[in-house]
C-alpha positions as CSV (number, residue, x, y, z in Angstrom):
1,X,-87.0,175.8,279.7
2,X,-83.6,177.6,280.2
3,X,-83.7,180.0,277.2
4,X,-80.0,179.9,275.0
5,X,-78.7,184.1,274.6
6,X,-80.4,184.8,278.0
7,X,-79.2,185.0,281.8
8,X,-80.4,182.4,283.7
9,X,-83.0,183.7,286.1
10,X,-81.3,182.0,288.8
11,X,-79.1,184.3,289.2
12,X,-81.5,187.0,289.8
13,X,-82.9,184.5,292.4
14,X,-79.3,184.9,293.6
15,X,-79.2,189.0,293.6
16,X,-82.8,188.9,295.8
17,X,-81.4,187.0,298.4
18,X,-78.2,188.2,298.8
19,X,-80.0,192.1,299.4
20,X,-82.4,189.6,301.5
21,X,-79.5,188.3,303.8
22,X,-77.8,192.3,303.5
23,X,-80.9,193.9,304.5
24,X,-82.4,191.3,307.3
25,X,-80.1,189.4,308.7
26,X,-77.2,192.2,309.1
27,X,-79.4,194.4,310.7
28,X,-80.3,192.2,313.4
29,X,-77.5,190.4,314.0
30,X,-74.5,192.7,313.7
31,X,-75.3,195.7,314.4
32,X,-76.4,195.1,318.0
33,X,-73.4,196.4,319.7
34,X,-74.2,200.0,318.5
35,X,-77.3,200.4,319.8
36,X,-76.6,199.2,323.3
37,X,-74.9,202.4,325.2
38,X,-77.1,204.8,323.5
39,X,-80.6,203.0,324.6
40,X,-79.5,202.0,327.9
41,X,-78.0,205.3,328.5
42,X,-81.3,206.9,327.5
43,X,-83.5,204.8,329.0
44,X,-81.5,203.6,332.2
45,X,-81.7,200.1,331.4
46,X,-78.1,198.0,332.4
47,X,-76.7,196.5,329.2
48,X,-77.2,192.7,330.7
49,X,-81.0,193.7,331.0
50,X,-81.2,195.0,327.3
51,X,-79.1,192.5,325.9
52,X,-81.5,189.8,327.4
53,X,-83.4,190.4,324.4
54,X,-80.9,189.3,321.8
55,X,-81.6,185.7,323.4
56,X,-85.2,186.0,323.0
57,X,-84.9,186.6,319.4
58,X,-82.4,183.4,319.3
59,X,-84.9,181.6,321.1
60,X,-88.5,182.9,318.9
61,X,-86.3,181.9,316.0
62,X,-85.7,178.5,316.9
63,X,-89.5,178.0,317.3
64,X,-90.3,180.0,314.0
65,X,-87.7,177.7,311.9
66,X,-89.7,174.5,311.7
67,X,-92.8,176.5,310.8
68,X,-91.4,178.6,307.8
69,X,-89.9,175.7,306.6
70,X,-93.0,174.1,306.3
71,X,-95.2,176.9,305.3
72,X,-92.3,178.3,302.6
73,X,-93.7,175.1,300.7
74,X,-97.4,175.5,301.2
75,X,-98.0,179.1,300.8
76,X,-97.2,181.3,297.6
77,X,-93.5,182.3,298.2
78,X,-94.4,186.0,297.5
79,X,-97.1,186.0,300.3
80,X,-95.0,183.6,302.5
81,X,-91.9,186.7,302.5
82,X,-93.9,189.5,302.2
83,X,-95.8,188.4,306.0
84,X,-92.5,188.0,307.2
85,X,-90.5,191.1,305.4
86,X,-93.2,192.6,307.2
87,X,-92.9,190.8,310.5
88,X,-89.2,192.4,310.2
89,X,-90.1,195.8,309.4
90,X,-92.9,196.2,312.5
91,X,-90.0,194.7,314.8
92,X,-87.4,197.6,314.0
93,X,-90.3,199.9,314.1
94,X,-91.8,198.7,317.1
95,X,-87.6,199.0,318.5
96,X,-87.7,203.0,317.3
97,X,-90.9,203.6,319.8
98,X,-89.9,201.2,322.7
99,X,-89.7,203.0,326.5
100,X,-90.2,200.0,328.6
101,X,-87.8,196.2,329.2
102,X,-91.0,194.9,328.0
103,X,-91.6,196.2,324.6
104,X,-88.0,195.4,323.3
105,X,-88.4,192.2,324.6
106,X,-92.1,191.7,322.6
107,X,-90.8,193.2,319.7
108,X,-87.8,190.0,319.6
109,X,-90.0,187.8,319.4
110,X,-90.8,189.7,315.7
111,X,-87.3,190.3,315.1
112,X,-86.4,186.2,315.4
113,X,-89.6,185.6,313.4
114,X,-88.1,187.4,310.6
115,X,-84.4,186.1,311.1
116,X,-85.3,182.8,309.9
117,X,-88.3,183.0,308.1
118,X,-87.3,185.8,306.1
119,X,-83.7,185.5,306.2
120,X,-81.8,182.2,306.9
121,X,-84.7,179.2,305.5
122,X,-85.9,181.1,301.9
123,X,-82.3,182.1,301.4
124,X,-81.1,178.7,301.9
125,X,-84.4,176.9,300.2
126,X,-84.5,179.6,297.5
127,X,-80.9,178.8,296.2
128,X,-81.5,174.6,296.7
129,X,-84.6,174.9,294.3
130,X,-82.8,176.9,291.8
131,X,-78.9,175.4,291.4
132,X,-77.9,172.0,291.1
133,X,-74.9,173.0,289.2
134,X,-72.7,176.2,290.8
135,X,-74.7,175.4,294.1
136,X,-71.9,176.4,296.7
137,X,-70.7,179.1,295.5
138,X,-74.4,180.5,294.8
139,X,-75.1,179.9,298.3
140,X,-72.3,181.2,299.9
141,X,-73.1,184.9,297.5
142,X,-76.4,184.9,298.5
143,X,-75.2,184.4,302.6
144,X,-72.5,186.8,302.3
145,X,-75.3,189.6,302.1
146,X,-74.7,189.6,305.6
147,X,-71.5,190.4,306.0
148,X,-71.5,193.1,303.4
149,X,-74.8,194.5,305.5
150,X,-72.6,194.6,308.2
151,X,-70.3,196.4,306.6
152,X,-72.2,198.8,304.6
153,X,-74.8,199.3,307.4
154,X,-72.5,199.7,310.8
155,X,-71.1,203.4,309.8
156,X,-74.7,204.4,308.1
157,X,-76.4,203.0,312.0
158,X,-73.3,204.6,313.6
159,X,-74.3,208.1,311.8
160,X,-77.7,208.0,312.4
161,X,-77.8,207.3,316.1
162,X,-74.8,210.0,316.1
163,X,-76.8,212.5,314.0
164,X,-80.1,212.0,315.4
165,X,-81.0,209.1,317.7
166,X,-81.1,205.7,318.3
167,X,-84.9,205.7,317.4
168,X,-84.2,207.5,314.0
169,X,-81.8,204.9,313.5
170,X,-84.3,201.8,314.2
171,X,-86.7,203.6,311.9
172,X,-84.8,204.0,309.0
173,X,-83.7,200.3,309.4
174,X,-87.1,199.1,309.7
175,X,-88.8,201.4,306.8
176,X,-85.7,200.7,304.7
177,X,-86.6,197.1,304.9
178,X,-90.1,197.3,303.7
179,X,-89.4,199.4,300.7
180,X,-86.7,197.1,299.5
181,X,-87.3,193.7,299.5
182,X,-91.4,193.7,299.3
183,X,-91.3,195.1,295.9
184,X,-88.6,192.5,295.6
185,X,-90.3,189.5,296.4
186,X,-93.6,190.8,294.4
187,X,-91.9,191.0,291.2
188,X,-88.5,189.1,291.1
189,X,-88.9,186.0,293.3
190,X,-90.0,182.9,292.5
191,X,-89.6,179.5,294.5
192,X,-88.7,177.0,291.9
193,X,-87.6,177.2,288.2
194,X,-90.9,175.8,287.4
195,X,-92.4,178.9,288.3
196,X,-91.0,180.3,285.2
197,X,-91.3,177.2,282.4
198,X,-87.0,176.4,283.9
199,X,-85.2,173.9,285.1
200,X,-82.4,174.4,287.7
201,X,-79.1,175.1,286.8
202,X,-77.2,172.0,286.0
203,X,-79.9,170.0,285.0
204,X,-81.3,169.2,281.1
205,X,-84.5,169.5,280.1
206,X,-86.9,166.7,279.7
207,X,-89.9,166.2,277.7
208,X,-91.8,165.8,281.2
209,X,-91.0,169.4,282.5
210,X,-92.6,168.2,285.7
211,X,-89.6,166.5,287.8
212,X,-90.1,164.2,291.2
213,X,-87.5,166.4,294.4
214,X,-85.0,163.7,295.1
215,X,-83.6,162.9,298.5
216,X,-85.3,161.7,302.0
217,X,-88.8,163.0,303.6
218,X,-88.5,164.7,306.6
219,X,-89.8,162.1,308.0
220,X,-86.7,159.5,306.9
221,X,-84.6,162.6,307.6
222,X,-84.8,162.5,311.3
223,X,-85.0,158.5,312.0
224,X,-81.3,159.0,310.4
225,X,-78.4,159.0,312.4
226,X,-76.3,161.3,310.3
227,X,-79.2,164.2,310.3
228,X,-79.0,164.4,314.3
229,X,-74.4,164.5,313.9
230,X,-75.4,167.1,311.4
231,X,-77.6,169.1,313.8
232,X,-75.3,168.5,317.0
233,X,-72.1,169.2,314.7
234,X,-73.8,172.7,313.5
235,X,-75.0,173.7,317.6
236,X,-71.1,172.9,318.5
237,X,-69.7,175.2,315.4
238,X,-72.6,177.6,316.7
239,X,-70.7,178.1,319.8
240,X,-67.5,177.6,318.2
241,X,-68.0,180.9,315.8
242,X,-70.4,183.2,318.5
243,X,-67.9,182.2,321.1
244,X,-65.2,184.6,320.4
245,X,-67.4,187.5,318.6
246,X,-69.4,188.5,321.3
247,X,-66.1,188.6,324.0
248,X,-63.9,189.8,321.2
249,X,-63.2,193.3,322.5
250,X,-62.8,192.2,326.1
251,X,-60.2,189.8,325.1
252,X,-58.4,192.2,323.3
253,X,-58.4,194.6,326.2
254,X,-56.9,191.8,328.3
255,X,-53.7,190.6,325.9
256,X,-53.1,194.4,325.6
257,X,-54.3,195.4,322.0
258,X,-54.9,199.0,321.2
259,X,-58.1,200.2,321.2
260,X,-57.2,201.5,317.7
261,X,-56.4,197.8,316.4
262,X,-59.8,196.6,318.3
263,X,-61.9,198.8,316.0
264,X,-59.6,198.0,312.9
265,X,-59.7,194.0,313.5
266,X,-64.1,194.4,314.0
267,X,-64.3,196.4,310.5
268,X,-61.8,193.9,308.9
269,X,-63.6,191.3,310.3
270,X,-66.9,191.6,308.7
271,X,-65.0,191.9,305.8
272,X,-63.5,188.7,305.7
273,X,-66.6,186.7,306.4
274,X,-67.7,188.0,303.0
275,X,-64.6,186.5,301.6
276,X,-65.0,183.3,304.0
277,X,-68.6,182.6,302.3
278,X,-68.0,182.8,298.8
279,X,-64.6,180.7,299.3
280,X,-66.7,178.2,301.4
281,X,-69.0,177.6,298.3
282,X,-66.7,177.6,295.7
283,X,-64.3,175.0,297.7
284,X,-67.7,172.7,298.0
285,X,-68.0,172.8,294.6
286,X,-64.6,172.1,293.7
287,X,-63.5,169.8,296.5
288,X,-66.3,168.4,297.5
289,X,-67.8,167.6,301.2
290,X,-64.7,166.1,303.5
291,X,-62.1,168.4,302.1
292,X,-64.0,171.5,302.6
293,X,-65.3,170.8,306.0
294,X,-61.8,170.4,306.9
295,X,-60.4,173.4,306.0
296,X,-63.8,174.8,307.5
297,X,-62.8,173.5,310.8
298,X,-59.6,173.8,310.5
299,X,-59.6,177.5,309.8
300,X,-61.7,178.0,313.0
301,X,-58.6,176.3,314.9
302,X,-55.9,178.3,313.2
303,X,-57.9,181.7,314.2
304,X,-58.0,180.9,317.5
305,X,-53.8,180.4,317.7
306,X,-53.5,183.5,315.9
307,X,-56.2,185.0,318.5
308,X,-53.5,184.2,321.1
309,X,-51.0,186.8,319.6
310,X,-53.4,189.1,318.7
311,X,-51.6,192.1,320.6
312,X,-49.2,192.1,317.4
313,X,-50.9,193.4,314.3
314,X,-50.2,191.0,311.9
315,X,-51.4,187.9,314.0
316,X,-54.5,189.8,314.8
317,X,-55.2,190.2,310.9
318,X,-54.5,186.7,310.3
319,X,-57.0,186.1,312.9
320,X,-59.7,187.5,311.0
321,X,-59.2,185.7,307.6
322,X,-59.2,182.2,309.4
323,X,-62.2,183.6,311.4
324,X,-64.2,184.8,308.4
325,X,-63.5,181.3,306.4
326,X,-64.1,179.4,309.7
327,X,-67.8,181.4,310.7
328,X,-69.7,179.6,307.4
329,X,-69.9,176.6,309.8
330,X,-73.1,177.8,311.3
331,X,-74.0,179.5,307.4
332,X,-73.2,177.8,304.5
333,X,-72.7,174.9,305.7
334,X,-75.8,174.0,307.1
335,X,-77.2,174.9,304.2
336,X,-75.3,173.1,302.0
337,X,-75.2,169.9,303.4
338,X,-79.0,169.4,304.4
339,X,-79.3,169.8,300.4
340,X,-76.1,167.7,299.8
341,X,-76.6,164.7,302.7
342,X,-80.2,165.2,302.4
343,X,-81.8,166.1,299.3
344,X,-84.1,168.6,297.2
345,X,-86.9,166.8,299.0
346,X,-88.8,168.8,301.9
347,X,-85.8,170.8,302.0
348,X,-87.6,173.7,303.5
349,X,-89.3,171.4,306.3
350,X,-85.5,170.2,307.0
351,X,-83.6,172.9,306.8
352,X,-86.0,174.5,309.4
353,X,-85.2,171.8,311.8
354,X,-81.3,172.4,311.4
355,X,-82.4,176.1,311.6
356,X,-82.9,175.6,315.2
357,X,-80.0,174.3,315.8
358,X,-78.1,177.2,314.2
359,X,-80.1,179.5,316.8
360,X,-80.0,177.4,319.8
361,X,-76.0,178.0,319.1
362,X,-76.2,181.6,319.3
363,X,-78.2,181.4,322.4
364,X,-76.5,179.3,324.5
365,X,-72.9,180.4,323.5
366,X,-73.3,183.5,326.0
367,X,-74.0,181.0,328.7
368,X,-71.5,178.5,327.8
369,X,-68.3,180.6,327.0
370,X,-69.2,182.7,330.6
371,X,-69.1,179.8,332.6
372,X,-65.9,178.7,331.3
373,X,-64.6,182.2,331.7
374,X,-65.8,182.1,335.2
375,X,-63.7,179.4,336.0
376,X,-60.5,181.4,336.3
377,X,-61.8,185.1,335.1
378,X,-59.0,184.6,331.5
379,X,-60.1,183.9,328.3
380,X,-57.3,181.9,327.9
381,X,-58.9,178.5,328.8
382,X,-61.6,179.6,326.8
383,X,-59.7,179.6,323.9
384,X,-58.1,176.3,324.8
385,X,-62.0,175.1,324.6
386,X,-62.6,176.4,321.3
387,X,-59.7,174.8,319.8
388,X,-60.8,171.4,321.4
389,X,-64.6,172.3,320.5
390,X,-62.6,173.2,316.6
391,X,-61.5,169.8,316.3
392,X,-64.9,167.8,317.6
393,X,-66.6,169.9,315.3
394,X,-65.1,168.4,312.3
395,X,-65.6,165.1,313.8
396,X,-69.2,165.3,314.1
397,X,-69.5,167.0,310.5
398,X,-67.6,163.9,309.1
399,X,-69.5,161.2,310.5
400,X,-72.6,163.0,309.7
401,X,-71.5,163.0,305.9
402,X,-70.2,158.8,306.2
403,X,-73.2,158.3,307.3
404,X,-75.6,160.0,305.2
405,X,-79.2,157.9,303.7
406,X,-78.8,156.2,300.6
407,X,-80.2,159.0,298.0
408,X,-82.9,157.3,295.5
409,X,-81.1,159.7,292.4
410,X,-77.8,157.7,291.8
411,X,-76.6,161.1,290.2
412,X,-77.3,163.1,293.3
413,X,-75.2,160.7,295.5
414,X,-72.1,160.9,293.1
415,X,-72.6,165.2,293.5
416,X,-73.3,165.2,296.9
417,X,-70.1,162.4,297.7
């Protein structure tokens, strides 16, 4: 039972993942650019080559997501993230001793293994089994791990491959990882409240301390129509948020911005996806699903107009706090509504099918935004898409909430509504 005088262990549920997000998923997804001169350079690979691998590791964690959801459930949790802590680790390692195409291209396939089964799913699943009350703004602290990672860990990576090697740097990343979070998940984590004689946040005890998960079975989940907006809604906001970060700096060079402002707006930017997290879960929370995903989407639009000025320095800071509130589409949100539309039940085995949605986003946005590019060599019809892509995002994400199943807990309809 939740103990009166004590901190709920919830929120130490809360601490664990957020280093979880900071020390996994930062690493692997935003600190990429650093690495690429230095290893190609090096090793006399071209960047396109290299970079090939970043969509392996999109791809591996696509296939992984399903499976972790449904092992998360079936295996003890501390097992379950210490095999794929681990799994992370060896991939960095395996990074710091690569000579050959091949090897970082082997090594992906670990590195998306670990994304989202040691990252995205027990972050997301972790947080869902342990807050019905405070739920969005506990999931968007524990998500915005990657975004401080991002900004603790670029000028740490930066040093390293400055002072002594991209390898060193890999190494460090990958040893760093182990140390942390195993002895973390060995003595701190727990999957449910259960585990520890509680009940989540929000909810009184009972006499029967064993409770029945609410919500739809996987099974119900995907014969509904909202579950499939919900997946298409989250693939369109992947593009929509990946879009403009990975062709940020050539943009910039094209409108004319200063290489100094470039470096400023990609430090600020991390930043402000912090910020963007923690106000996306606190607005769910407090205005509920409609409202939020509106400003969501809407933020996402208004970046993109600032984007068009970015030359100016005020615009281009504007820019990245509409961006940062705009890039929990493909984060928090998922998260939140699979709990929200869906329910407690099988959350794991559901959220790992929206999982691969969130990394089929990232994989295809490279493909999608260069073909539009290639249309007239600007970004400015690209832009133009985004802002249309802005708006059918929202669409989707509100039909997708109209049209949600019919929750068997009464209660858990009036939250989620």
């Amino acid at each position: 039972m939740n103990k009166k005088g004590k901190i709920f262990y919830g929120w130490w549920i809360v601490t664990a993942t957020f280093l979880i997000m900071t020390l996994i998923y930062a690493p692997i997804s935003n600190l990429v650019s650093l690495f690429i001169l230095p290893v190609t350079k090096e090793l006399g690979f071209s960047p396109s080559q290299f970079m090939v691998y970043y969509t392996i590791m999109a791809l591996s964690a696509m296939a992984v997501g399903p499976i972790a959801g449904r092992l998360i459930k079936k295996m003890d949790i501390r097992a379950y993230l210490t095999l794929f802590i681990m799994i992370s680790a060896i991939a960095f390692v395996g990074f710091s001793f690569s000579t050959k195409l091949i090897h970082f291209y082997l090594f992906a396939v670990l590195m998306g293994a670990g994304l989202s089964g040691g990252a995205m799913i027990p972050a997301s699943v972790l947080i869902t089994n342990w807050f019905n009350e405070k739920r969005g703004i506990c999931l968007g602290i524990a998500l915005s791990g990657s975004g401080f990672g991002g900004v603790i860990f670029s000028p740490v990576a930066n040093w390293l491959i400055t002072a002594y090697g991209w390898r060193t740097a890999y190494l460090v990343l990958g040893i760093l990882i182990a140390v942390v979070l195993i002895p973390l998940t060995v003595f701190v984590i727990r999957l449910t409240p259960a585990d520890k004689g509680l009940t989540p946040l929000g909810e009184a005890m009972s006499v029967n301390s064993t409770k029945e998960l609410t919500g739809t079975t996987l099974g119900q989940a995907l014969k509904s129509v909202s579950f499939w907006f919900l997946c298409i809604a989250i693939l369109i906001g992947g593009i929509v948020v990946n879009a403009m970060l990975i062709n940020l700096a050539p943009y910039l060079a094209e409108i004319g911005t200063s290489a100094k402002t470039a470096a400023l707006l990609l430090s600020v930017g991390s930043a402000m996806v912090i910020i963007g997290k923690l106000l996306a879960g606190r607005l769910f929370d407090k205005l509920g699903l409609i409202t939020t995903l509106l400003i969501i989407s809407g933020s996402s639009l208004i970046s993109f107009l600032f984007l068009m000025k970015a030359n100016v320095f005020l615009p281009a800071v504007i820019y990245t706090l509409f961006s940062g509130i705009g890039s929990t589409a493909v984060t928090v949100v998922p998260a939140y509504l699979t709990g929200a539309l869906f329910g407690e039940k099988e959350y794991g085995a559901k959220y790992g099918i929206v999982a691969i949605f969130i990394s089929l986003g990232a994989a295809i946005t490279p493909i999608v935004s260069g073909a539009i590019y290639n249309i007239n060599h600007s970004y400015g019809m690209l832009l133009n898409a985004l802002i249309i892509l802005s708006v059918v995002e929202f669409v989707l994400f509100f039909i997708a909430s109209k049209t949600k199943p019919k929750s068997s807990n009464p209660e858990l309809s009036e939250k989620a509504a």
